[in-house]
C-alpha positions as CSV (number, residue, x, y, z in Angstrom):
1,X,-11.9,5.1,6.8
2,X,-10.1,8.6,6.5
3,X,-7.2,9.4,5.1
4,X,-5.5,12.7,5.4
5,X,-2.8,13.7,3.0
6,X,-0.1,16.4,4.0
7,X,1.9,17.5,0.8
8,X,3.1,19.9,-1.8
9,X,0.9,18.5,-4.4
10,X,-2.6,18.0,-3.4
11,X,-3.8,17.7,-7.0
12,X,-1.3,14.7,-7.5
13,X,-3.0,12.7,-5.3
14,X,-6.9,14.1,-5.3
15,X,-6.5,13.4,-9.5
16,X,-4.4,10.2,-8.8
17,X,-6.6,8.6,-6.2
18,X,-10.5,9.7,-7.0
19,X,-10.7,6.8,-10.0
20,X,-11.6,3.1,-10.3
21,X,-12.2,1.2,-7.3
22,X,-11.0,3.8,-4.9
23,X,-13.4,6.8,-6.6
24,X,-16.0,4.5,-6.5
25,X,-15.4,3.6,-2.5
26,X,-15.5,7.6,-2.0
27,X,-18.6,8.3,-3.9
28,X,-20.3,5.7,-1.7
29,X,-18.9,7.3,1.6
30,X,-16.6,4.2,2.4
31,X,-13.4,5.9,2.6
32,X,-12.4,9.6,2.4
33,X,-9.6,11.6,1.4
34,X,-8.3,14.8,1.7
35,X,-4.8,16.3,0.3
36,X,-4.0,19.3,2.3
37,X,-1.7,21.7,0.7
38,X,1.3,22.2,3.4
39,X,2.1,25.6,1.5
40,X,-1.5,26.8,2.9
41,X,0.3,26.9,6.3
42,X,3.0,29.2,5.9
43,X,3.5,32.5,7.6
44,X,5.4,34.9,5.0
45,X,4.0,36.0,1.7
46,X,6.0,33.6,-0.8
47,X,4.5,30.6,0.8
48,X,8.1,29.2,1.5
49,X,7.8,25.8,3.1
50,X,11.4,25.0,2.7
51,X,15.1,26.9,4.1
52,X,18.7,25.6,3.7
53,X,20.1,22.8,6.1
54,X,22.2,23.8,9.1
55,X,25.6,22.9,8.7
56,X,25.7,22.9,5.5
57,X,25.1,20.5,1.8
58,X,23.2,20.6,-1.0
59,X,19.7,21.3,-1.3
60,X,17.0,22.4,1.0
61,X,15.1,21.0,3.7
62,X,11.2,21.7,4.3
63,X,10.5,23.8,7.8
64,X,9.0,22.1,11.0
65,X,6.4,25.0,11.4
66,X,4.0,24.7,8.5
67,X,3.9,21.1,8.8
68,X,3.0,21.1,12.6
69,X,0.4,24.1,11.0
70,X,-1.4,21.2,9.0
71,X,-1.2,18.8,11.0
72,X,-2.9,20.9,14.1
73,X,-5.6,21.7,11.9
74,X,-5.9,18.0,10.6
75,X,-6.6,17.4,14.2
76,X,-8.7,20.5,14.6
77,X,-11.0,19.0,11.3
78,X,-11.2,15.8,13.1
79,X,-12.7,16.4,16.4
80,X,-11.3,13.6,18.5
81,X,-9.2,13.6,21.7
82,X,-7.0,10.0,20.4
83,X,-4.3,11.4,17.8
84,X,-3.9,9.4,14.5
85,X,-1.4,7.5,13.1
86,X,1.0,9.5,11.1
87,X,3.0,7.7,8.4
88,X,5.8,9.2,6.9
89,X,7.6,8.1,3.7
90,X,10.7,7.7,3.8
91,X,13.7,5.3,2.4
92,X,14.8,4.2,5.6
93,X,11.3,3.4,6.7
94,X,10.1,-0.2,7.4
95,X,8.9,-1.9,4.0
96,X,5.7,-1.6,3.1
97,X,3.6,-5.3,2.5
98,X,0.4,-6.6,2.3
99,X,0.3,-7.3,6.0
100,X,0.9,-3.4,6.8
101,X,-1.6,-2.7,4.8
102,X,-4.4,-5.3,6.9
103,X,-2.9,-3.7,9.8
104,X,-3.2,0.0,9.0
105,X,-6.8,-0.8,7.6
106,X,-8.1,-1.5,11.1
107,X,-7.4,2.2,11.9
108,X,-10.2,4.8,11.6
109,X,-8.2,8.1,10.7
110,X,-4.3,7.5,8.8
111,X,-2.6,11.1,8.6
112,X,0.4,10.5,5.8
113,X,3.3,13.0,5.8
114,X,5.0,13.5,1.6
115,X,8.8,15.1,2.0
116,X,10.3,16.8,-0.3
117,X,13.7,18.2,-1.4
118,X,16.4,16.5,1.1
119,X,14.0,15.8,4.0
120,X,11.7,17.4,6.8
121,X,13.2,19.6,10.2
122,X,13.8,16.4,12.3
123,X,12.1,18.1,15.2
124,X,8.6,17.9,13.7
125,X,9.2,14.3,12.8
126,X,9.6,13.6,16.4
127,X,6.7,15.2,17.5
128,X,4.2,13.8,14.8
129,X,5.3,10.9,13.3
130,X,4.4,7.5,14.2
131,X,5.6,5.1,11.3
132,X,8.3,5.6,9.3
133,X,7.2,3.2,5.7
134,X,9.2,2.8,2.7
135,X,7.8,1.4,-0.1
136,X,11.1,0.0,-1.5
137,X,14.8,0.7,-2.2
138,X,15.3,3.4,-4.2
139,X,15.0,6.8,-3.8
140,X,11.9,9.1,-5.9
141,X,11.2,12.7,-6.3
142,X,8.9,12.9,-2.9
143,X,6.5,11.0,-0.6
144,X,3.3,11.3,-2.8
145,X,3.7,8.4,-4.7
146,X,4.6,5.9,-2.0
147,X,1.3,7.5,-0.2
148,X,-0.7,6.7,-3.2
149,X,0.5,3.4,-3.2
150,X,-0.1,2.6,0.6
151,X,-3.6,3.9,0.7
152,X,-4.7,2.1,-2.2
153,X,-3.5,-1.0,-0.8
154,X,-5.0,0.0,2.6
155,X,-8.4,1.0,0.9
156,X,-9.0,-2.8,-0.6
157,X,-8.8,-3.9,2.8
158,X,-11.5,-2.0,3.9
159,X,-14.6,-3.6,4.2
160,X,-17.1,-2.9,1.4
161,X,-14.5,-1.1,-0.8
162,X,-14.1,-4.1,-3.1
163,X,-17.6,-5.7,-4.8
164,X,-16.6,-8.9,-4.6
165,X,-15.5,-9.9,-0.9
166,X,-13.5,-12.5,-2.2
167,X,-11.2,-10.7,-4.2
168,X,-9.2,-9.1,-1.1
169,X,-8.6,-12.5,0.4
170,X,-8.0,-14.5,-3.0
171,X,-5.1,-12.0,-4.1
172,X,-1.4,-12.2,-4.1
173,X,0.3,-11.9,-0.9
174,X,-2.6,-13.4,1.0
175,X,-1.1,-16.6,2.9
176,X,2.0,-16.1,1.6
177,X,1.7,-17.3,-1.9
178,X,1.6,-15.2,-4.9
179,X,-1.9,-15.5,-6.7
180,X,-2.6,-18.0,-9.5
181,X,-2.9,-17.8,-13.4
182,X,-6.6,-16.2,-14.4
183,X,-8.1,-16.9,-17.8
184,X,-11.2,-16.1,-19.7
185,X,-13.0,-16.1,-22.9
186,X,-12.1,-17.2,-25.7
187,X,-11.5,-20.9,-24.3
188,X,-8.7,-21.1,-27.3
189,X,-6.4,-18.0,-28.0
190,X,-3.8,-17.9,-30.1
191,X,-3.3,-21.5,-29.9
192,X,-3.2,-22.0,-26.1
193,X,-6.2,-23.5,-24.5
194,X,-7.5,-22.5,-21.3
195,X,-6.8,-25.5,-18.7
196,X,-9.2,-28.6,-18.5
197,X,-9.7,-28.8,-14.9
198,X,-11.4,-24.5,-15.1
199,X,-13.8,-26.2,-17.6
200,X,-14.6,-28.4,-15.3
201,X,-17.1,-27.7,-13.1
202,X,-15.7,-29.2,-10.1
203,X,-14.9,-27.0,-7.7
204,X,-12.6,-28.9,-5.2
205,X,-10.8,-29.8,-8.6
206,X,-10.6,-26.7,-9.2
207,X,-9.3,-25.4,-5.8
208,X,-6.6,-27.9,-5.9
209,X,-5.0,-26.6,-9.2
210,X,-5.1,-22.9,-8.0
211,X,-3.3,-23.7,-4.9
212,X,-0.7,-25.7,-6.5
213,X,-0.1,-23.0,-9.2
214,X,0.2,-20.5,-6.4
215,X,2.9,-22.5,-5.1
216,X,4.6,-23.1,-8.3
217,X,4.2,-19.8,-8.8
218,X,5.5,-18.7,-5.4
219,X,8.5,-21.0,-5.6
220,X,9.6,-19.2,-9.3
221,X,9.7,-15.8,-8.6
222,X,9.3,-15.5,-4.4
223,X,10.6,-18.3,-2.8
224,X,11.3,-16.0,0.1
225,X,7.7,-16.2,0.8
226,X,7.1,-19.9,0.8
227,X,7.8,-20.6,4.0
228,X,5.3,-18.7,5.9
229,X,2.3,-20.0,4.3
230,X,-0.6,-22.2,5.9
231,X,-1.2,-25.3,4.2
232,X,-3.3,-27.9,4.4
233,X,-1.7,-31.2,4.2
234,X,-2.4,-32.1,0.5
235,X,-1.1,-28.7,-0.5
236,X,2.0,-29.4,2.3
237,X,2.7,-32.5,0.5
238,X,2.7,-30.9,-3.0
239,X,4.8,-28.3,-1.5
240,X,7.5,-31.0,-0.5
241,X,7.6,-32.5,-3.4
242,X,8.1,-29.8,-5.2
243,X,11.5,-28.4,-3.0
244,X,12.6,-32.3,-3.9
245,X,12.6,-31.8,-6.9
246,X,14.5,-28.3,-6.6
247,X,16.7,-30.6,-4.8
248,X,17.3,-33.1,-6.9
249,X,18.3,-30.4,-9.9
């Protein structure tokens, strides 16, 4: 998968991104990325990207024409008649989950757009743009960070970016629930042992407790959640029992 970054501040993300699991992924040719500098695209000597809003307010506002610039040669770079997605970040976008992220992992190329300042020209939105994301409800200094965010979500969806397989499906988020307590060595630390039943051996056992924690867990702190996730009906029934209890508070 490709990912094309179209920004301010390509070292942000090139320094941000190329680490860990994701560095790894690119050194092994699963993924790519490339932050191109929108600047690189102007026409006039001071590289001005931005100009003040029409009708008035505070601030600036970045120009339509070096964006359309990069993102013509994006398309140039990639060869292909079919035009990619392009996401930008914005507040009033549609919130960014764990199900976007499956979704927009099944695409090949993902162009992402970074404003600045008080916005982009809403002309070149129009004509580029093809998913408006927020990754929550509050406002930040420009559209890098959200990108950052998004495509290393997106990225652990792709096959063969994580080493174990299981991890991407086993994760919170996945059916609904939020993932379940993890322990390791020492087996007693600081007076708190790990649970019997991880000792155990039996992995059925074992399944049963995770799932149940996930929904405890779930319940506590997203309860929103809860009600879109697939159970089977020993889990259901633990599920039940728990909301009558919630009930019966």
């Amino acid at each position: 998968m490709n990912f094309y970054v179209m920004t301010l501040f390509p070292e942000m993300i090139t320094e941000g991104l190329h680490t860990s699991i994701l560095g790894r992924a690119m050194d092994a040719g699963i993924i790519s990325l490339e932050a191109v500098n929108i600047r690189d695209y102007t026409l006039d000597k001071h590289r001005h990207v931005d100009d003040y809003p029409y009708g008035g307010g505070a601030g600036m506002v970045m120009a339509a024409e070096p964006i359309a610039r990069c993102y013509e040669d994006i398309l140039a770079k990639r060869g292909e008649a079919k035009k990619p997605r392009v996401v930008y970040l914005t507040p009033w976008g549609r919130v960014f989950n764990q199900n976007m992220a499956k979704e927009l992992a099944q695409e090949e190329d993902l162009v992402f757009l970074c404003g600045h300042y008080e916005g982009v020209d809403e002309r070149i939105l129009d004509e580029i743009v093809t998913d408006y994301v927020s990754i929550g409800d509050y406002v930040l200094s420009g559209g890098e960070l959200p990108a950052m965010v998004m495509i290393d979500a997106i990225s652990r969806m792709v096959p063969g970016v994580l080493t174990n397989e299981e991890s991407g499906t086993t994760e919170s988020f996945e059916n609904s629930l939020l993932e379940y307590p993890q322990y390791t060595r020492p087996e007693v630390w600081n007076g708190a042992s790990v649970p019997e039943v991880l000792l155990s051996g039996n992995h059925a056992k074992i399944a049963e407790w995770r799932t149940e924690r996930s929904i405890d867990r779930t319940l506590m702190f997203r309860p929103e959640l809860i009600k879109d996730a697939v159970l089977d009906k020993k889990a259901a029934k633990y599920l039940r029992a728990k909301q009558q209890e919630k009930t019966e508070e």
